[in-house]
Every structure is written in structure tokens, then in C-alpha cells.
N, C-alpha and C positions, 0 to 999 in steps of 0.2 A: 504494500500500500504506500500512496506518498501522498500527502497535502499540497492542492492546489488552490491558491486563492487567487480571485475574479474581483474586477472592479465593477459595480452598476454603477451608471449614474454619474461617475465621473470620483464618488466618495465611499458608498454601501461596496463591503468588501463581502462577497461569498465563500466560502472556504471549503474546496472538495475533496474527496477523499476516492479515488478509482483504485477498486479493490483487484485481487488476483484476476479476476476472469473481464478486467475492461470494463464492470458494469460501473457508471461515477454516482458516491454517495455525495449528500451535500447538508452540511450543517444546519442543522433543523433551523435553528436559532436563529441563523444568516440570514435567512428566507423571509421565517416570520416575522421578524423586524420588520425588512426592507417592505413585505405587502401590509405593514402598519399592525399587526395585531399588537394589542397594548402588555397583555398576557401568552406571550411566547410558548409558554409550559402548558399553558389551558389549551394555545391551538396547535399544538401537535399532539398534543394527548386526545381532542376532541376530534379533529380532521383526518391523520396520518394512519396510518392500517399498518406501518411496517418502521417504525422509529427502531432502533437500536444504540446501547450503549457503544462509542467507539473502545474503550476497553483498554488494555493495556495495547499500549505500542511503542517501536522501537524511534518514534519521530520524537517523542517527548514534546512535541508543540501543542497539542491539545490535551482539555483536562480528560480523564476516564470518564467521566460522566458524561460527557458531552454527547446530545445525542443528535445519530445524523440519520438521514433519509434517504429513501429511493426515487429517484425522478421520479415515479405516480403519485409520490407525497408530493412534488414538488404543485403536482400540477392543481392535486387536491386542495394544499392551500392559497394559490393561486385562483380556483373554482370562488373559494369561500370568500376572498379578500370583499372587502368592499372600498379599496382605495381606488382611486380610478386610474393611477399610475399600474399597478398588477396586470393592466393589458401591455404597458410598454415594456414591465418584468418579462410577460411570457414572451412576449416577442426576440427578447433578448435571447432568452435561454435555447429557444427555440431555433433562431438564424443566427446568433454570435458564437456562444459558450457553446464550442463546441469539444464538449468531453471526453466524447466517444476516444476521439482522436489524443487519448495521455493527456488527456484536460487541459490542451493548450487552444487558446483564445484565437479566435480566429479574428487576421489583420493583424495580429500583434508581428514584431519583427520576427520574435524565433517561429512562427507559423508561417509566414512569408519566405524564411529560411526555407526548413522543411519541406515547403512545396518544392521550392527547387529542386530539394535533393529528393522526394517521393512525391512527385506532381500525380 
């Protein structure tokens, strides 16, 4: 696993976590912030179907407690948001954050790199 953090917004930082098998988790917390929920803990415990502890690990950057999520939480609380920015989130996540690809940012220079060398 390695931590990858995302700019939104030009400020709201996201912070991902793409595990053994390419699938990218992403810090519950990051999310619900940035789509306004006031109580972070209330909406992933009321919205997310699949939160998990990130646990112990060998980055030492996040707490163990921290919990992160599976893109279908991402999008669930994205569904629930009632900010009206949450459409210009999914937009983002959906044609920028491209994680798939080792969670690097697409347009960023090392992504720009990359293509060159795997177009």
C-alpha cells in the first residue's frame, strides 16, 4: 500500500491509499469534509456500506484508526451531500483523480511524464 494525496479545489487535500490489487481506498474523513458534512463520523457510519480501519502500517503517516473507503462510499456520500459544490467533487474524481493508474493525478507533470514513457 502507499499514500497518495490529491489537491481539490486548489486547498481540500484527499488522501488515498491503493491497496495490493490497484483497487484506490480514500480517507473517509477527506471526503466528508470537503462534501460539507459537519459530523464526518455520523456520515460515514450512516452512508458508507464498506469503511474500514486502515490498521497498522508500514507508512507510519496515518493514525490506525483512520478510516478509509471504497470508491462506492465515495460516491454514496457524494449521492447524500447537499452542498452544491459535491457535483464539481464528482466531476473531479471522476475525469481528474485518476487512481486507477498508482493514484497519480492526471495533468500533473509526473502523469505527463508517464505518458510519454507508457502512452
Amino acid at each position: 500500500m502507499f499514500l497518495k494525496e490529491f489537491v481539490f479545489g486548489g486547498t481540500d487535500v484527499v488522501r488515498t491509499i491503493t491497496d495490493e490489487d490497484g483497487n484506490p481506498w480514500f480517507v473517509g474523513k477527506d471526503v466528508a469534509t470537503i462534501l460539507g458534512y459537519s459530523n464526518t463520523a455520523k456520515a460515514i457510519r450512516m452512508h458508507c456500506k464498506a469503511p474500514q480501519h486502515i490498521g497498522v502500517t508500514e507508512m507510519g503517516t496515518l493514525d490506525p484508526q483512520t478510516k478509509i473507503i471504497p470508491e462506492r462510499d465515495v460516491y454514496r456520500l457524494i449521492m447524500r451531500s447537499k452542498l452544491p459544490a459535491a457535483e464539481k467533487f464528482e466531476e473531479w474524481i471522476v475525469a481528474d483523480c485518476n487512481y486507477k493508474n498508482k493514484g497519480i493525478l492526471k495533468g500533473t507533470q509526473i502523469w505527463r511524464q508517464l505518458m510519454l514513457v507508457f502512452p
